[in-house]
C-alpha positions as MATLAB code, in Angstrom:
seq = 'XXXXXXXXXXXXXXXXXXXXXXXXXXXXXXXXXXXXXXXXXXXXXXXXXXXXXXXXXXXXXXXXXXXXXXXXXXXXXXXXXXXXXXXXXXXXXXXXXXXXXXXXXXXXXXXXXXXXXXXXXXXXXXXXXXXXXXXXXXXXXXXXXXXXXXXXXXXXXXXXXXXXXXXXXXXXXXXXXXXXXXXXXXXXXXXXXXXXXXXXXXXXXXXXXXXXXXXXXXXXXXXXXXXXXXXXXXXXXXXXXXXXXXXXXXXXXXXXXXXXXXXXXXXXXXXXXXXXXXXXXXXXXXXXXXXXXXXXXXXXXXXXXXXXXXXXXXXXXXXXXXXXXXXXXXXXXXXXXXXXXXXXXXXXXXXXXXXXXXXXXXXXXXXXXXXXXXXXXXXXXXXXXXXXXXXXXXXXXXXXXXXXXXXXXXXXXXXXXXXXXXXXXXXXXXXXXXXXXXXXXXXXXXXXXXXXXXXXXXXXXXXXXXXXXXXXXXXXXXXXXXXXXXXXXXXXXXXXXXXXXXXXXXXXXXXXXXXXXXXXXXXXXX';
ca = [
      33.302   26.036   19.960;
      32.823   24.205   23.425;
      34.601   20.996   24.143;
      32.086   19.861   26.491;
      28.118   20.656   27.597;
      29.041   22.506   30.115;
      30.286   25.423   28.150;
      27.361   25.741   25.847;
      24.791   27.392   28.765;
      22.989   24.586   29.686;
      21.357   24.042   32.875;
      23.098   21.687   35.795;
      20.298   19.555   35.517;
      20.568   18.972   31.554;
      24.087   18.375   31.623;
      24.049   15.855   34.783;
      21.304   13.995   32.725;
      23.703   13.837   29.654;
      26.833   12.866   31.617;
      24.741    9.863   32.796;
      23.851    9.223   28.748;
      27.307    8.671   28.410;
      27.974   11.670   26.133;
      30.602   14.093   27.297;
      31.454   15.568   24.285;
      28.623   17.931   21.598;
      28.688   17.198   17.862;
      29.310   20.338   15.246;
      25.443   20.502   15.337;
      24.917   20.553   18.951;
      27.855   22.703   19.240;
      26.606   25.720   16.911;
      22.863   25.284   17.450;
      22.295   24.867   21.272;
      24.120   28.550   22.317;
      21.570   29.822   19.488;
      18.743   28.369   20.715;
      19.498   29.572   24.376;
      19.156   32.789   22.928;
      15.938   32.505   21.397;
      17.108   33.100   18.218;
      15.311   31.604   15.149;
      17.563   28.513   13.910;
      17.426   26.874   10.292;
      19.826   23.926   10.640;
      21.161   21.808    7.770;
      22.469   18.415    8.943;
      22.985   15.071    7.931;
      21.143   12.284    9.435;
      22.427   10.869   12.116;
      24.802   14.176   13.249;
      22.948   14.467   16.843;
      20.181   17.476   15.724;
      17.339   16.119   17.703;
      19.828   16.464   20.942;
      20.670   19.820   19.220;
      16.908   21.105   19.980;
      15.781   19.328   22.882;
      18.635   20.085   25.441;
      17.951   24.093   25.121;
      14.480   23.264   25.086;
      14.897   21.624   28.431;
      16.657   24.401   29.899;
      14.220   26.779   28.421;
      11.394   25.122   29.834;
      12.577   25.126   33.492;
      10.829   27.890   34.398;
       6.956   28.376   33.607;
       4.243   26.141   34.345;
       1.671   24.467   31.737;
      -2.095   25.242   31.248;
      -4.606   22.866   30.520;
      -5.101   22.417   26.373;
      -1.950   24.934   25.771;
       1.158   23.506   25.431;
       4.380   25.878   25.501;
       6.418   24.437   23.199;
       5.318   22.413   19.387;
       7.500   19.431   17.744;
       5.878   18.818   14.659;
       7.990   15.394   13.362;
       6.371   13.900    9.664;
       6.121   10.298   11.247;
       5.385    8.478   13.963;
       8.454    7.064   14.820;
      10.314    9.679   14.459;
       7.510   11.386   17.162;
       8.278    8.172   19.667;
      11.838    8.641   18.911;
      11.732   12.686   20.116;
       9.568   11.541   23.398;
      12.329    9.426   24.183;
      15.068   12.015   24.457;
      12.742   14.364   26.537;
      12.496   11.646   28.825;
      16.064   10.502   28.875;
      17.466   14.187   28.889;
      14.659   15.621   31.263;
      14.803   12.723   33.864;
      16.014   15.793   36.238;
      13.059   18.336   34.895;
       9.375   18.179   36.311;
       8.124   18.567   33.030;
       5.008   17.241   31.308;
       4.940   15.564   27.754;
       2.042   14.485   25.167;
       2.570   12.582   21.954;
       0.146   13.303   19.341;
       0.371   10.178   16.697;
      -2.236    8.120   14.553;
      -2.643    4.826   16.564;
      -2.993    6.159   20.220;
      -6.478    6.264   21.457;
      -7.745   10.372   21.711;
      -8.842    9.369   25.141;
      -5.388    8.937   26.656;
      -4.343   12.284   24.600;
      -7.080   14.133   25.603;
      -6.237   13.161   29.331;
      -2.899   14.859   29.225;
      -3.863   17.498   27.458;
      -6.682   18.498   30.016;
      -3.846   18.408   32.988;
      -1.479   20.392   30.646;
       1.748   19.506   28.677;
       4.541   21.614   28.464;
       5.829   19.705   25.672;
       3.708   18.586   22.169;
       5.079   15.737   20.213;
       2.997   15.487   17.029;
       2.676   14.546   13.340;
       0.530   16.978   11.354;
      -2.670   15.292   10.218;
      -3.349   14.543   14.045;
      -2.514   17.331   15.447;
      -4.915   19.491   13.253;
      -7.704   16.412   14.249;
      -7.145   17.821   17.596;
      -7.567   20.640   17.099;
     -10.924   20.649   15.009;
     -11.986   18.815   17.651;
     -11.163   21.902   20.504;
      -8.570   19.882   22.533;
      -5.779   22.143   21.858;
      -5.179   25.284   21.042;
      -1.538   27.037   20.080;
      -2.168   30.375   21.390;
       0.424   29.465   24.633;
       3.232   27.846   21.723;
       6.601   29.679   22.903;
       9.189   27.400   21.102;
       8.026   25.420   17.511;
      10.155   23.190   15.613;
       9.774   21.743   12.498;
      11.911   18.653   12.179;
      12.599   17.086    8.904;
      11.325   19.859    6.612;
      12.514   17.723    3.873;
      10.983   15.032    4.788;
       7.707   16.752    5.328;
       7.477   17.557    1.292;
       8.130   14.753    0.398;
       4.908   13.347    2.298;
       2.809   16.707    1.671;
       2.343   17.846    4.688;
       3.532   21.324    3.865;
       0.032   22.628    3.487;
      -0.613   21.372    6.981;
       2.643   22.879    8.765;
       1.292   26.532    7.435;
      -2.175   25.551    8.314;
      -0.736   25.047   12.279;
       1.726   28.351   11.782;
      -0.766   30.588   11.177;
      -2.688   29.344   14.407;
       0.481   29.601   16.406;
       1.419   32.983   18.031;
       3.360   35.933   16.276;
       5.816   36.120   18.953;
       7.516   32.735   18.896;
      10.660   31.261   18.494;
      10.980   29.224   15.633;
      13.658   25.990   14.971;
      13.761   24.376   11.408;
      15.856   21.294   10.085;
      16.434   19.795    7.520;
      18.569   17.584    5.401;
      18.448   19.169    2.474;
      16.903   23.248    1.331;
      14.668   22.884   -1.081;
      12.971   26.217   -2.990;
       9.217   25.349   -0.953;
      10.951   25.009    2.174;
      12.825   28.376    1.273;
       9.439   30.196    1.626;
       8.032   28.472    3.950;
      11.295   29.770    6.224;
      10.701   33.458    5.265;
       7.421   33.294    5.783;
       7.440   31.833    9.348;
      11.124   32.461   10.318;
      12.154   35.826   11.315;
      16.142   36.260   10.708;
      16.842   33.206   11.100;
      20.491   32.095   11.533;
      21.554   29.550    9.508;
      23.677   26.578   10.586;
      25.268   23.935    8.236;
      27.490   21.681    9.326;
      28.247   19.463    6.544;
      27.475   19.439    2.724;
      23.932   18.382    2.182;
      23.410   15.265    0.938;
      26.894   13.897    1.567;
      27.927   10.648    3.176;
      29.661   10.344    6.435;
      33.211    8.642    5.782;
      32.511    6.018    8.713;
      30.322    4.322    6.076;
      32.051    1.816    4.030;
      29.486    1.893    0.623;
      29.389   -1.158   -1.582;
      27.310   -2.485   -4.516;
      26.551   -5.364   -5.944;
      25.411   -6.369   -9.156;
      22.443   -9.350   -8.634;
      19.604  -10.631  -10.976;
      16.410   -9.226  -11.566;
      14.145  -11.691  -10.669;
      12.805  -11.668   -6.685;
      13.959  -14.859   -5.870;
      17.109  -14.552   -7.389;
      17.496  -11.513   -5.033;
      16.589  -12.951   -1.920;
      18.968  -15.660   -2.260;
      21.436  -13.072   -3.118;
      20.771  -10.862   -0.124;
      20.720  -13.747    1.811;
      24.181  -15.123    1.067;
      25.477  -11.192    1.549;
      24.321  -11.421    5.295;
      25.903  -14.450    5.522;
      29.057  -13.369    4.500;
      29.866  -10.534    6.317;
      31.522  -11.342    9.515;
      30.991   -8.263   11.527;
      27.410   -7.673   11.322;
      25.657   -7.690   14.592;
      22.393   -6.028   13.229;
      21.064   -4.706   10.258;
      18.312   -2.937    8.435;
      17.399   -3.446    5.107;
      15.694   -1.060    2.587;
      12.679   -1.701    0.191;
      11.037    0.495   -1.851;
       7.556   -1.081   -1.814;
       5.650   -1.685    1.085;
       3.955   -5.017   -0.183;
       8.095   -6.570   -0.449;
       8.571   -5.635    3.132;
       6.337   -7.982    4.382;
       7.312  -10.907    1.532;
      10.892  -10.245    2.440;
      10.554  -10.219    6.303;
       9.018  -13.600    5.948;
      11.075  -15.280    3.404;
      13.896  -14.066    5.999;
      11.946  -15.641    8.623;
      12.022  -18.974    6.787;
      15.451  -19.593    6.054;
      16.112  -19.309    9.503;
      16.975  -15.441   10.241;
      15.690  -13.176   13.232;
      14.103  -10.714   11.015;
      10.792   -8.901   11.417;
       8.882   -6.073    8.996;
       8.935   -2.179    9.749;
       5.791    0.021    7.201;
       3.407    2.320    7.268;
       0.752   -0.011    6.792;
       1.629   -1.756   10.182;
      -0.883   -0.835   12.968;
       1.054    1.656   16.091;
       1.463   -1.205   18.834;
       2.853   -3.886   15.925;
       5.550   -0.896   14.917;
       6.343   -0.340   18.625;
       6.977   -3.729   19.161;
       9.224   -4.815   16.049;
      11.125   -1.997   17.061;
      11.483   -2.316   20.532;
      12.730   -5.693   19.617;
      15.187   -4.748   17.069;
      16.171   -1.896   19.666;
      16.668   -4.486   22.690;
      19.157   -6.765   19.997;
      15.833   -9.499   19.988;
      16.205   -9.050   16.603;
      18.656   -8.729   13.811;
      17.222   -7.692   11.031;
      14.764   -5.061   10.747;
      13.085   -4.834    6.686;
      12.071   -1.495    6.550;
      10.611    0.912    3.725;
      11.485    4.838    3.781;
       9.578    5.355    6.594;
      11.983    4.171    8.867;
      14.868    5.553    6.775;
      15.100    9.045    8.670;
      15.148   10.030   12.265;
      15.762    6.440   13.599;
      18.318    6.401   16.782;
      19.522    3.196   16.752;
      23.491    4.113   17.256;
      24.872    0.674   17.271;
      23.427   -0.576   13.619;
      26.469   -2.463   12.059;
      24.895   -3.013    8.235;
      22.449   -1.530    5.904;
      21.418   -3.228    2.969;
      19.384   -1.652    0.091;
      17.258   -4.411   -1.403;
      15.769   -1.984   -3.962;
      17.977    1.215   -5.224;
      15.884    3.995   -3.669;
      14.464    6.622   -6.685;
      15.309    9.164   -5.541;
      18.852    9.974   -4.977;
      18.146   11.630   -1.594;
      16.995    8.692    0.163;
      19.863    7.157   -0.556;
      21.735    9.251    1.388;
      19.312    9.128    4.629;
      19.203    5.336    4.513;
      22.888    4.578    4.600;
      23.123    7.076    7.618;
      21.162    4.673    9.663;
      24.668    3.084   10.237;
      28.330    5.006   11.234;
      26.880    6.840   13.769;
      28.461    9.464   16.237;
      31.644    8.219   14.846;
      31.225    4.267   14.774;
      32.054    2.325   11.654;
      29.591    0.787    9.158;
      28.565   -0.848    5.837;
      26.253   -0.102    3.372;
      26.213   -2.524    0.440;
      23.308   -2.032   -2.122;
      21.859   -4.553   -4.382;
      21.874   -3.204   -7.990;
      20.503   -5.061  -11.163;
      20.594   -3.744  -14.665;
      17.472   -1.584  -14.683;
      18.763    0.145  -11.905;
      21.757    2.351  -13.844;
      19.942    5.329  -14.057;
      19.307    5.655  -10.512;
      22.723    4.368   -9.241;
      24.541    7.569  -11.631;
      21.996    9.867   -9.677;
      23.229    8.797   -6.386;
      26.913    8.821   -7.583;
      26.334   12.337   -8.749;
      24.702   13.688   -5.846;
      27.275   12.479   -2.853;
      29.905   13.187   -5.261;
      31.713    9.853   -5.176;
      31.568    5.988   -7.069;
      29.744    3.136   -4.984;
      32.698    0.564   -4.883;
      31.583   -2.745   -6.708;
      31.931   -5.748   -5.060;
      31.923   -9.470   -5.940;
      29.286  -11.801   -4.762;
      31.043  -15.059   -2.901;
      29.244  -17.886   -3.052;
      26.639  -19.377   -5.448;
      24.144  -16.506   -4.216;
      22.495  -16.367   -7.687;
      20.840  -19.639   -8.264;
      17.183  -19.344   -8.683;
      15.076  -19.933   -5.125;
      14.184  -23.205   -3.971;
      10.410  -23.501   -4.591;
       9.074  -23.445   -1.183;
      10.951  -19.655   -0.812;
       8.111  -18.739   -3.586;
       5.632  -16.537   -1.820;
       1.809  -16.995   -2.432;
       1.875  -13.412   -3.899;
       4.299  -14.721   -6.958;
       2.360  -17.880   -7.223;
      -0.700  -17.354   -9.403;
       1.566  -14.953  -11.888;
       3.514  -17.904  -12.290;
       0.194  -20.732  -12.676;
      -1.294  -17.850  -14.940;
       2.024  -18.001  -17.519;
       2.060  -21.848  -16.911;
      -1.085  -21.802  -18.206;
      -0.544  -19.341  -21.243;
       2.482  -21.247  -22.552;
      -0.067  -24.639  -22.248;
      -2.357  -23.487  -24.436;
      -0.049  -22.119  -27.037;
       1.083  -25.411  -27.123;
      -1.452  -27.837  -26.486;
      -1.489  -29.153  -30.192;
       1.770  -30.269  -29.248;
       0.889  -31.212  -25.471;
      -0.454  -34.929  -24.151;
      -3.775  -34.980  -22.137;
      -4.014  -36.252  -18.816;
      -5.699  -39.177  -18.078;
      -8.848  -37.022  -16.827;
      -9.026  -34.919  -19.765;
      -8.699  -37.849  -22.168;
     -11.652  -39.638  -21.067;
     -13.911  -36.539  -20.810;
     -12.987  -36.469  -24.568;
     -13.698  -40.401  -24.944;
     -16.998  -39.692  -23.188;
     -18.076  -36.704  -25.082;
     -17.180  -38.369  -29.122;
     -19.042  -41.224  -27.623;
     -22.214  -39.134  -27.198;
     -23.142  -38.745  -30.732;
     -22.588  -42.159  -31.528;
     -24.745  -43.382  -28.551;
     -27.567  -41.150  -29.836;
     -27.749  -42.450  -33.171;
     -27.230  -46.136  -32.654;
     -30.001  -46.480  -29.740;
     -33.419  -48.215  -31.172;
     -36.328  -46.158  -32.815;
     -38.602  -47.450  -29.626;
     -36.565  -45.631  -27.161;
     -36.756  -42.642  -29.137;
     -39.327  -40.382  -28.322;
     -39.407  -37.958  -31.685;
     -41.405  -34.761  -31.503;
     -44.811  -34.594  -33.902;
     -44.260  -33.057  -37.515;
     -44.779  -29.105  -37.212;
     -45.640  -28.516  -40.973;
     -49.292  -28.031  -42.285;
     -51.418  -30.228  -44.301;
     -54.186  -30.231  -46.202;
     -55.641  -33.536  -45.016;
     -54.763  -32.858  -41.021;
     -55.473  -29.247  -40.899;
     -55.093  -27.314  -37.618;
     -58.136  -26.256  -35.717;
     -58.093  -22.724  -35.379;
     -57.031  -22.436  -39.495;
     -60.300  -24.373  -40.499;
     -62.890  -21.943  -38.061;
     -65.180  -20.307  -40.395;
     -65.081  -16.505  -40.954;
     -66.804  -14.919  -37.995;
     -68.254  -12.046  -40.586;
     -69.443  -12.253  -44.290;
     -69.626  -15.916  -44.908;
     -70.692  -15.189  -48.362;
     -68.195  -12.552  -49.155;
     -65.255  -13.696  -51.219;
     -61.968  -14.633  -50.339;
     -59.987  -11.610  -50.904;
     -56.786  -11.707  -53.271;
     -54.280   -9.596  -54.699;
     -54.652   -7.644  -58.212;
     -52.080   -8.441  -60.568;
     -51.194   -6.456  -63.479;
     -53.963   -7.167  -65.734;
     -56.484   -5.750  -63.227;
     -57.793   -9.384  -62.708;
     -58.316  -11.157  -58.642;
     -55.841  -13.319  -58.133;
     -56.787  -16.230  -56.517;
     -55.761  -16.998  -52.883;
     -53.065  -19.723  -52.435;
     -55.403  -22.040  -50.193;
     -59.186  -22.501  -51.321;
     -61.384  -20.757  -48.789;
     -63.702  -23.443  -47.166;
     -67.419  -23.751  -46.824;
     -68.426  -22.904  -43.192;
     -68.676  -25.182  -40.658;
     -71.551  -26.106  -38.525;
     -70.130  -24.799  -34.970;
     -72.744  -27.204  -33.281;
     -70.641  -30.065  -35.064;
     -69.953  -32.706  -32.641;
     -65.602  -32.716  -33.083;
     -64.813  -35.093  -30.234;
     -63.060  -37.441  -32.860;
     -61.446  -35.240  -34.883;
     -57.607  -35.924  -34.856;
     -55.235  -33.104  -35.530;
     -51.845  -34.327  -36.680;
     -51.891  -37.759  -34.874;
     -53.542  -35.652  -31.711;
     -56.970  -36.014  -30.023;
     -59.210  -32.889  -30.461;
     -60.544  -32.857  -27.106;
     -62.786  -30.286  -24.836;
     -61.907  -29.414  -21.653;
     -65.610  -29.530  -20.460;
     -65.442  -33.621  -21.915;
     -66.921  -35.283  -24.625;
     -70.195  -35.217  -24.680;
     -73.068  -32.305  -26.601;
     -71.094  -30.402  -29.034;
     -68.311  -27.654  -28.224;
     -66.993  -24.639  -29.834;
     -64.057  -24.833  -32.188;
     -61.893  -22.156  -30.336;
     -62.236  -24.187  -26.946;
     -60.493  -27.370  -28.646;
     -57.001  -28.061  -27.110;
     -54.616  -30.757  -28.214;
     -53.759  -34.219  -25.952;
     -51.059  -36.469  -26.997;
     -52.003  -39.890  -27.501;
     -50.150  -42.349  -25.815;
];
């Protein structure tokens, strides 16, 4: 195994361009992969995070690339990387490694406009930095094809199931030409990555250079036991950053996507440098909070599990696990984000009670107890109210109002509410003291046989002389009707002062020459 780069076959240029990095010596990775490579072998690497890999595959890359020339929509060599920082993160070591090299780079991510793409892609690229979903957008749309791939790699293979994009990486293989070389890592091997390796991959050589899924001893791990309410957390995590004396910069794991956010700004407003890192976050906003937290303008970077792989931030002192991640695996990847190429760090992890189950997974994968530690300080006192964020605050106005009116027979009214209950007993009482004259009652509905209506005392239109009819009871006999039929009236009858229950009888044509019956409406007298 070489000491140095200059035994592993690289070109002059490569290895001046890493000198000036500042790296002189190649980790285990770089030190079995890159003579590999150079050889145009097909490579499946197993490696930690954080153990150099993307180095491993770009310097012979480089070298490779040094001779040829680019054609317009046909890149020679693929990166497929399952996130967009990860993507920024691989542009950034072709351009610090290739400084020396004439060579021509694209980044295909969600959040760059397709105009600026398409641009480079019409002069030609001879490298292709791209997550899945937009590189197969480009290519429905005809601004790439694969035909000229000579080199693919498929970083974070792992990671790539996890987010399903494995249907998409054999989507792009089988585009991709039969005569390729071939580079796959990953953290971990799982049985769909298997076959996806032996279906792309012809003997491939494998290269491990540390357990998967282990921890790198320069990590100092450390858990602490904290309530489970939010608040209670906060102010926990809170008091941990205060407390350690070496931390210079940190990131700091949630689960969720929505606590990123609340936690970033309840950072914010006790006073830290802290700023939010999620998928939700549009490209420029990402590329800025990390710039920042890249550049030390920031000192805290809250970050969900997209950020937990791939990130090249050597000099991160701390990471903090506000949630335990679910999956054991992540675990693993987050921590790495600190103790890298052989610095020190600390991981400490905030655990509450529901979290046992997924502490023991962790334990049992990495093969090794989390140390407990003991929280200084008064760090678990509830929040002081105006750390409450307006997400939290109408769960707790809704149970605030449950538990009142369980117990309002026991609870006082305020002064509002008791004299919108003087006002409404009062009503009733108002109603039925007031004098008869101001009382307007309505006109007795019921029929009698000294006020009959109108319309019930018309005569028959047919048969005046016929019989009122009535029912047949059981001796065979008429029975008579319950009201006595009336003789027929004289429809020429002059009605203008009839009354009808206390109401004029009155014709809309007036009150003079007779009128019909049927045409009589009612008037109130006043």
């Amino acid at each position: 195994m070489a000491d140095d780069f200059n035994g592993l076959g690289l070109s002059a240029k490569v290895v001046d361009a890493v000198a000036s990095a500042g790296y002189t010596k190649p980790t285990d990775i770089q030190a079995q992969a890159i003579p590999l490579i150079l050889e145009k072998k097909d490579i499946i690497g197993i490696a930690q995070t954080g153990t150099g890999k993307t180095a491993g595959f770009v310097l012979p890359m480089l070298t490779l690339l040094e001779s040829g020339r680019a054609r317009a929509r046909m890149p020679r060599t693929l990166i497929l990387e399952p996130t967009r920082e990860l993507a920024a993160q691989v542009s950034e070591n072709f351009e610090k490694y290739g400084k020396n090299n004439r060579l021509t780079m694209a980044l295909i991510i969600g959040g760059v406009s397709f105009e600026d793409q398409n641009k480079k892609l019409d002069r030609g690229v001879d490298v292709l930095i791209a997550t899945p979903g937009r590189l197969l957008d480009q290519i429905d749309r005809g601004k790439i094809m694969l035909n000229g791939v000579e080199i693919l790699v498929i970083d974070e293979a792992d990671r790539m199931l996890d987010m399903g994009f494995i249907d998409d990486i054999e989507k792009i293989c089988l585009r991709l030409p039969p005569r390729r070389q071939t580079l796959l890592f990953s953290a971990t091997m799982d049985a769909q990555i298997e076959r996806l390796t032996k279906k792309f991959l012809k003997d491939p050589v494998h290269v491990q250079v540390s357990r998967a899924a282990s921890t790198a001893d320069t990590i100092e791990q450390r858990s602490v036991k904290v309530s489970s309410s939010p608040e209670d957390k906060r102010a926990a995590l809170r008091a941990l950053i205060r407390a350690e004396d070496g931390l210079t910069n940190a990131i700091i794991f949630c689960n969720r996507k929505r606590d990123v956010a609340t936690l970033a700004r309840s950072l914010e407003r006790h006073g830290f440098s802290a700023g939010g890192l999620h998928g939700d976050m549009d490209q420029k906003s990402r590329t800025e909070t990390l710039d920042a937290f890249k550049n030390n303008r920031l000192t805290l970077l809250v970050a969900s599990d997209v950020a937990a792989r791939g990130l090249d931030i050597p000099a991160v002192s701390h990471v903090f696990n506000f949630d335990v991640p679910t999956h054991a695996e992540d675990y693993v990847h987050r921590i790495g984000r600190t103790g890298r190429a052989g610095r020190s760090g600390v991981s400490i992890t905030l655990r509450t009670p529901s979290d046992t189950k997924y502490i023991d997974a962790i334990t049992k994968l990495i093969g090794q107890d989390i140390p407990e530690a003991k929280l200084s300080g008064d760090a678990t006192v509830t929040a002081p109210a105006e750390d409450e964020t307006h997400a939290e605050r109408p769960a707790r106005a809704r149970r605030g109002a449950t538990r009142g009116r369980a117990g309002s027979s026991r609870s006082q009214n305020t002064p509002s509410e008791a004299a919108s209950r003087a006002r409404t007993e009062a009503a009733p009482r108002a109603r039925a003291e007031e004098p008869a004259r101001d009382r307007v009652e309505p006109a007795p509905r019921e029929r009698t046989e000294e006020a009959p209506r109108p319309r019930a005392e018309a005569a028959p239109r047919a048969r005046p002389e016929a019989a009122p009819r009535g029912r047949t009871g059981s001796s065979g006999e008429a029975r008579q009707p319950r009201r006595e039929s009336r003789p027929a009236r004289d429809e020429t009858q002059d009605w203008s002062d009839r009354k009808v229950d206390g109401i004029d009888a009155e014709s809309p044509f007036g009150s003079d020459g007779p009128i019909p019956a049927f045409l009589l409406r009612a008037t109130k007298v006043d």
